[in-house]
N, C-alpha and C positions, 0 to 999 in steps of 0.2 A: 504494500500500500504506500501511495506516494502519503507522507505527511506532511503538516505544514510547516514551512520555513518561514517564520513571522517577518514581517516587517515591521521595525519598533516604530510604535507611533510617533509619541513623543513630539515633545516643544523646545525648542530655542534653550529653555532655562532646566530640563529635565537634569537630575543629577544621573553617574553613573551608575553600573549597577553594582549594589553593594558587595564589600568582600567578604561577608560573613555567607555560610552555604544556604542557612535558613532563610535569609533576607533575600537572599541571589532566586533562590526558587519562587520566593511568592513574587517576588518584583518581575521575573519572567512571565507569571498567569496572570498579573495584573497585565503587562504588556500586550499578552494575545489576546486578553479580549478587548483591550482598549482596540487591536487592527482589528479583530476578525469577528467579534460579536454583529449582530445583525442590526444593534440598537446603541447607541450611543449611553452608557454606563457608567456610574461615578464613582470612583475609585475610592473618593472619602464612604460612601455608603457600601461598598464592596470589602473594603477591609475592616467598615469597623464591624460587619456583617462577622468575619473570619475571626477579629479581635474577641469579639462577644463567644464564641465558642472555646473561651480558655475555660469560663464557668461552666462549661460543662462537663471539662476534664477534671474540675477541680469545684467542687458548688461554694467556695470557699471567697473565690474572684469576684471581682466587679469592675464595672466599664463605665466611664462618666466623660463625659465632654463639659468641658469648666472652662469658664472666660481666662483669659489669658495678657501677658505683658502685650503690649501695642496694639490691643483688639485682636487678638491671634489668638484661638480655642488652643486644649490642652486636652489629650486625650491621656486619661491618669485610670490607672493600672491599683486596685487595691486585695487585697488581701488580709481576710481575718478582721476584717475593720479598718485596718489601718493603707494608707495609700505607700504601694511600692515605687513606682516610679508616674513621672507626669513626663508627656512629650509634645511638643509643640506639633499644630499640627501642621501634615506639607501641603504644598499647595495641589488644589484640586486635580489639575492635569499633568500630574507627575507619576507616573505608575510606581518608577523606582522610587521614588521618597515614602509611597504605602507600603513597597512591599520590605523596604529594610526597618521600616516602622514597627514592621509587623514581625520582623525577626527579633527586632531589640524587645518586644512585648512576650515574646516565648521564651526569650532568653531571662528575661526577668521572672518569669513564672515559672521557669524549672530553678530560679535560684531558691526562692522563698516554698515551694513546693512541693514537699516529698515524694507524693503520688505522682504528680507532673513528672520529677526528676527521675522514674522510674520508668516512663514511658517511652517506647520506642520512637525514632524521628516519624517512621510512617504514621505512627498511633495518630502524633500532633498535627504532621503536614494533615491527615487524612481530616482529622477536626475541621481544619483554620479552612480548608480549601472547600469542605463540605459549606462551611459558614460562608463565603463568598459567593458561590454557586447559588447559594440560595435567594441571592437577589437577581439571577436570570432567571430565564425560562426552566420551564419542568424536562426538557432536555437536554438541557446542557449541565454537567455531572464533572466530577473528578474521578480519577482511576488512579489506584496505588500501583505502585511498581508491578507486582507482583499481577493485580488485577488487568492491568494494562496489557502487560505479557499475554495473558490468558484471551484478551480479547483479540489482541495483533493473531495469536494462532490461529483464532476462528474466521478472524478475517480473511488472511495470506495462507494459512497453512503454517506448519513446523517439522522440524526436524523429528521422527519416528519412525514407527517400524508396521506401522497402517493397521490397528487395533482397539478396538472398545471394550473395557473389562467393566464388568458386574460385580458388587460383591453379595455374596450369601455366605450367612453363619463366618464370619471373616475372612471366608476365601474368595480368590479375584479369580473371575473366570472370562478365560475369553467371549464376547458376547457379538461379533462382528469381526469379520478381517474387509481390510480392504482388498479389491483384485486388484493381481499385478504389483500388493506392495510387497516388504523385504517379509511380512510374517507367511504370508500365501506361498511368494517362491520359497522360503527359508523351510516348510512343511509343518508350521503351525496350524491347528484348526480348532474350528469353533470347540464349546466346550473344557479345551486345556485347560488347567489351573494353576497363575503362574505363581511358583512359590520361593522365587527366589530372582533376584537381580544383581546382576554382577557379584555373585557370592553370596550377596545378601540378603536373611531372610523376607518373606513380607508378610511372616505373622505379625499380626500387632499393629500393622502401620496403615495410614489413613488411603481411603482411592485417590486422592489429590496427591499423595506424597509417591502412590505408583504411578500416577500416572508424568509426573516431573521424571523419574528416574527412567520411564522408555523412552521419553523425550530426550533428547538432545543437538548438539549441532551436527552438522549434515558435510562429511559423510563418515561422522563416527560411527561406533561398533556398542554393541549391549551385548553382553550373555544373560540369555535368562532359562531359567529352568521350571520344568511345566511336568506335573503330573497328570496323566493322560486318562479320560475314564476307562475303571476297567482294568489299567493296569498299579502294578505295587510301585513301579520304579520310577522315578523320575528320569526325565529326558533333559538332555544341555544341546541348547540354539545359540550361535552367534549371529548375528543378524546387523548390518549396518543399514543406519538410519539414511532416510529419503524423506523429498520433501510428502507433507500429508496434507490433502485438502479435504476437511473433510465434505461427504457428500451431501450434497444441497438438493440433488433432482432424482424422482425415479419414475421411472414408466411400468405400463400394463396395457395390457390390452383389452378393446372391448368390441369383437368382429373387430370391423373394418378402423376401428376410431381408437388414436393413441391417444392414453392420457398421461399427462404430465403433472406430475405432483413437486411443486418446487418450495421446500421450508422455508428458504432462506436464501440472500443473494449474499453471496460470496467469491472470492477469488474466482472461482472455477462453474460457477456456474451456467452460463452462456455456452460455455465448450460439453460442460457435461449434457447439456439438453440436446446442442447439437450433434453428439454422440450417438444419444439414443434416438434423435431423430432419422438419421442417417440409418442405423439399425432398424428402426419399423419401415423404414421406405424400402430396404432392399432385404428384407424378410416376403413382404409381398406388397410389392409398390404396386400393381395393377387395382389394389384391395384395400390400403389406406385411404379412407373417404375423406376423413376429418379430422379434425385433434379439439382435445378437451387440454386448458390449461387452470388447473386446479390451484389458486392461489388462496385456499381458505384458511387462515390459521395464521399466514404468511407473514411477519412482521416487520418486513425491511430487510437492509442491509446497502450494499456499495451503490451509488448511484451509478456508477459506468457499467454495472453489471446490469440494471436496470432496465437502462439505456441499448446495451447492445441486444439484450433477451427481446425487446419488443421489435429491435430491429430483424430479429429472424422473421420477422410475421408481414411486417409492413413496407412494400413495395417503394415507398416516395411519401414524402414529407416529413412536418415536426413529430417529435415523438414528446419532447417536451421543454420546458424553458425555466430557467432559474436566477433569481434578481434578489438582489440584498446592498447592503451598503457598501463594500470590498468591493473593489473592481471583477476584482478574479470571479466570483462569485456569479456576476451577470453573465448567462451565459444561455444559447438557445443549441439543441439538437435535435438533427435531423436523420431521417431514415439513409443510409448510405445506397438503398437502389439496390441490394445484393442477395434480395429475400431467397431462399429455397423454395419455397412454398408461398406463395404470393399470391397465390388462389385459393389454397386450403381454407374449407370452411371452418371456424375454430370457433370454441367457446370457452369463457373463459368464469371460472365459478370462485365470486368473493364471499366473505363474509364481514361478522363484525370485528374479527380479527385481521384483516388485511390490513396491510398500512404501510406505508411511506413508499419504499421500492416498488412492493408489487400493486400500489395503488396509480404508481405511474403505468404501470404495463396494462392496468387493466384499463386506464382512461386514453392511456393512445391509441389502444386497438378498439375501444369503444369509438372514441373520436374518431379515428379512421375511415370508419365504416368496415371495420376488417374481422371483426368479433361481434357475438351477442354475449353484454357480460348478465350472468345467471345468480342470483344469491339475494341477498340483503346488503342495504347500504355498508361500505366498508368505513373502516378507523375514522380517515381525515386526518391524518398527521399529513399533513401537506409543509414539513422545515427539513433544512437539509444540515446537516451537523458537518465540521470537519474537526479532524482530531490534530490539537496539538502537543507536541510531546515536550518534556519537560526537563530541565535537570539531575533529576532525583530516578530518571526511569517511569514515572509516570507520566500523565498523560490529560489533557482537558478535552473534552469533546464540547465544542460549540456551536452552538445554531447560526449558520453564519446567512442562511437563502431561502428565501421561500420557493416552492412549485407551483408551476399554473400546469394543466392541462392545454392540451394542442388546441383546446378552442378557444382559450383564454381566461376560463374562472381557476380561483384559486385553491388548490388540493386541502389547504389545510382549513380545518373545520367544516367544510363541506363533503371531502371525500368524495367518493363514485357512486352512485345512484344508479344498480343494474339496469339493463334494459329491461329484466324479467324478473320481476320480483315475487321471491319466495319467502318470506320472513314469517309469513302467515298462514301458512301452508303442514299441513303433516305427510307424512310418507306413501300417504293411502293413493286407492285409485282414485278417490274425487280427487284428491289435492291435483291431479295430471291432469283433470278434464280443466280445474278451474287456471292453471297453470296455459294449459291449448288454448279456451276461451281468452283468455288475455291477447297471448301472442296473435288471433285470428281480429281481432278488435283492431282497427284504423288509427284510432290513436294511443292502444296498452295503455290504459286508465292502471297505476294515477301517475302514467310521467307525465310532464307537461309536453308541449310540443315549441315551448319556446327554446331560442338556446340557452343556452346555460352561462355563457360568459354575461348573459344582459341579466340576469335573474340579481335580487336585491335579496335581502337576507334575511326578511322574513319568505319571499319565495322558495328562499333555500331552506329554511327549518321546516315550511311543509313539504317541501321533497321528498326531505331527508324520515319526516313523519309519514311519509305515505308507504317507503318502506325502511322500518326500523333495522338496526343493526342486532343480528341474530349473532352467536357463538353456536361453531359447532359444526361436524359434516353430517349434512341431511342427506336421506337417499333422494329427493324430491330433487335435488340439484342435480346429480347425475342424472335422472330420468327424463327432465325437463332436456337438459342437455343432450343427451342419447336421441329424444326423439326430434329436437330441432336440425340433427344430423343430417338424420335418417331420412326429411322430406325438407328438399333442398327450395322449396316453393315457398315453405313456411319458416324457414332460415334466411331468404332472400330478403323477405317484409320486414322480419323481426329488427334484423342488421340494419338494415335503413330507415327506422325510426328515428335515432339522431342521427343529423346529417351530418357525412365527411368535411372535414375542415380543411381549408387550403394553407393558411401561413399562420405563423405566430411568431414576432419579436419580443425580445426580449436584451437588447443589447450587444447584443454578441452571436456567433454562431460556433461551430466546431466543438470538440469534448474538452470536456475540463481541462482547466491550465495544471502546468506541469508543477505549479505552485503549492497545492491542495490537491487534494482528492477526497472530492465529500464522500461522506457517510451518514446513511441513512439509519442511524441506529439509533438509540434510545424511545423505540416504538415499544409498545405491548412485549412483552415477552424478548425480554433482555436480549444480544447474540449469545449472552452466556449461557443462556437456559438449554437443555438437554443432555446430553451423556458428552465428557469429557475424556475423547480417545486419544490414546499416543500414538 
């Protein structure tokens, strides 16, 4: 993942950045969001936001802002009653005078503080930064080292040995391999239980601490030793590590119509899809009619990955455009012209879990005219985050863009409104007939027929009210789906309800600068959420 290399905002009069390591790290996260936040942000209310969270380490603290020599505030630091230090305070548009402010107020509070002085740096950074954070948006967060790690692997992939372990009664069992990785060719299989790493045992230790010791850099070696079911002995595997991404896409079949199940955007996702694309067209390309593109549950992830997935589908034009304060930021794309399938009639099934990523794929290929999207209204995280990374190994993720849709309204709070709304529906045969009824109807009550970049926002909350955001895979969704396939007459009408769009600016054109690379992450269901494989 490209990350961001800041450009320090900063003023004429900024001081540099401090030499203590404490003050050096906060005075850098004040920095990025002064460039890259989406909103102009006051540093005095950003730190003393971060300052205020000493009392939490310590409920002992207290934070006062006090008039001062020459009409200058005083931000004084007490403890137990008594005040430990007072500091004048810096000026407004100084990020490094907050953030060495704000080292010298940790540093004072691990003097006077037993408990404080007991805590690790991560413990405090993780505080002060939580405290700051919390005068932005509900998306943009801090990540400790350790956490940050964890997220860059889900993003890019890591160094392993292509593996998901389970634990039961304390033993890790293998629970997945990947194909093709070092555990498949090395003659691991499902089932083994690994009980030992480089020597050492893994009774006793945590699945986060096994799962750090298959990881590593690439293209080291692990021994690990696995009792096999069934037999007494254990077996010894060398295995050297390759990169691992974990899997985002999976297909099936249903007759003629591939469906594509995609969790998550990640590194590899685009390639993976087009993988298995490639595999149903030439299993029986005479026989592939359609595709289903199941985005229910889906929570985000990379916006380029986003971007390229909808461009497998769509022929010509925007697929989507994004505008924020930061130059970088503004930024419009377009279909490159290279579809495989450019005709395939596809459908594509949200729910009230979709969001951010897969809520662009499913509004370009709605907008297009190239899909009927199937489900209930999705998320509406319509902000694009990018990640900055920090001194200490951690990381800020910030919302630096909003997303419009190819017709021009904007993704967040509104989200995608199916063409065929199922929210209301159960799994029965009526739910089908009323599900048919709709799609045979001129104008599928209750979309509007107006477009949607002109819609006002009380337009938009009855939209969005006419079909609610459901949780969950309904069979109604496949069936509806399956049978919009199957009669290409009644797939034809459906599609062309909202009309294809021709342009949308947005500033800019071409993919992300080579400055950032957004991420769409901090939707529903964290990238951390699911099984942690080495």
């Amino acid at each position: 993942m490209f990350v961001v290399t800041a450009l320090l905002a900063g003023c004429a009069q900024q001081q540099p950045l401090p030499a203590d390591a404490t003050g050096r790290l906060f005075a850098r996260g004040l920095d990025e969001i002064a460039d890259l936040y989406i909103e102009p942000a006051s540093n005095r209310l950003l730190a003393l936001g971060g300052a205020h969270r000493l009392s939490i380490l310590d409920r002992g603290f207290t934070l006062a802002e006090n008039p001062g020599p020459q009409s200058r505030a005083e931000i004084a630091l007490g403890y137990g009653g008594r005040e430990v230090t007072a500091e004048p305070e810096p000026a407004e548009d100084d990020p490094h005078a907050w953030g060495a402010l704000l080292g010298r107020l940790v540093a004072s509070a691990r003097a006077v503080s037993p408990s404080v002085a007991e805590l690790s740096d991560d413990r405090i950074d993780t505080a002060i930064f939580n405290g700051i954070t919390a005068g932005l948006d509900r998306f943009s967060r801090y990540a400790s080292p350790e956490a940050a790690r964890d997220e860059r692997a889900l993003r890019d992939g890591f160094g392993g040995i292509g593996v998901t372990v389970e634990v039961s009664a304390g033993a890790f069992r293998v629970a997945s391999i990947t194909p093709g990785g070092p555990a498949e060719l090395g003659g691991i299989r499902l089932d083994d239980q690994i009980v030992a790493i480089d020597g050492e045992p893994t009774a006793g230790l945590a699945k986060t601490d096994v799962v750090r010791r298959l990881r590593g850099p690439i293209p080291s070696t692990v021994a690990i030793s696995v009792l096999r079911p069934g037999s007494a002995r254990t077996q010894d595997f060398r295995l050297r590590r390759t990169l691992i991404v974990m899997p985002s896409v999976s297909m099936s079949r249903a007759g003629d119509v591939a469906v594509f199940r995609v969790s998550s955007f990640n590194q590899n996702t685009t390639q993976q899809l087009l993988q298995y694309l490639a595999a149903a067209q030439g299993q029986a390309p005479s026989r592939l009619h359609g595709i289903v593109l199941d985005l229910r549950g889906d929570a985000g992830g990379l916006l380029d990955q986003a971007v390229s997935l909808a461009d497998v589908f769509i022929l010509g034009g925007p697929i989507a455009a994004t505008t924020g304060r930061h130059p970088a930021s503004r930024q419009l794309f377009e279909a490159s012209g290279d579809s495989p399938v450019p005709h395939m009639p596809i459908v594509v099934l949200i729910n009230g879990g979709s969001a951010s990523a897969s809520e662009i794929v499913a509004a370009a290929l709605q907008d297009a005219g190239r899909a009927v999207v199937v489900g209930s209204s999705s998320y509406g995280k319509g902000t694009v985050q990018t990640v900055a990374p920090l001194p200490n190994g951690g990381a800020l993720t910030l919302t630096w863009a909003v997303l419009l849709a190819p017709s021009g309204y904007p993704l967040n709070g509104h989200g995608v409104v199916p063409t065929m709304c199922t929210s209301d529906l159960g799994d029965d045969g009526q739910a089908l007939r009323i599900a048919l009824e709709r799609a045979g109807s001129v104008s599928l009550p209750p979309l509007t027929p107006r477009p949607r970049a002109s819609l006002s926002e009380a337009d938009w909350s009855q939209l969005r009210r006419s079909c609610p955001e459901r949780l969950g895979d309904h069979a109604i969704d496949m069936t509806v789906a399956e049978r919009l396939l199957a009669d290409p007459d009644l797939f034809s009408q459906a599609v062309h309800v909202i009309a294809p769009i021709a342009k949308l600016a947005a500033g800019g054109s071409g993919a992300a600068s080579a400055a950032a690379r957004p991420d769409l992450t901090g939707s529903p269901g964290s990238l951390l959420s699911g099984t942690h494989a080495p």
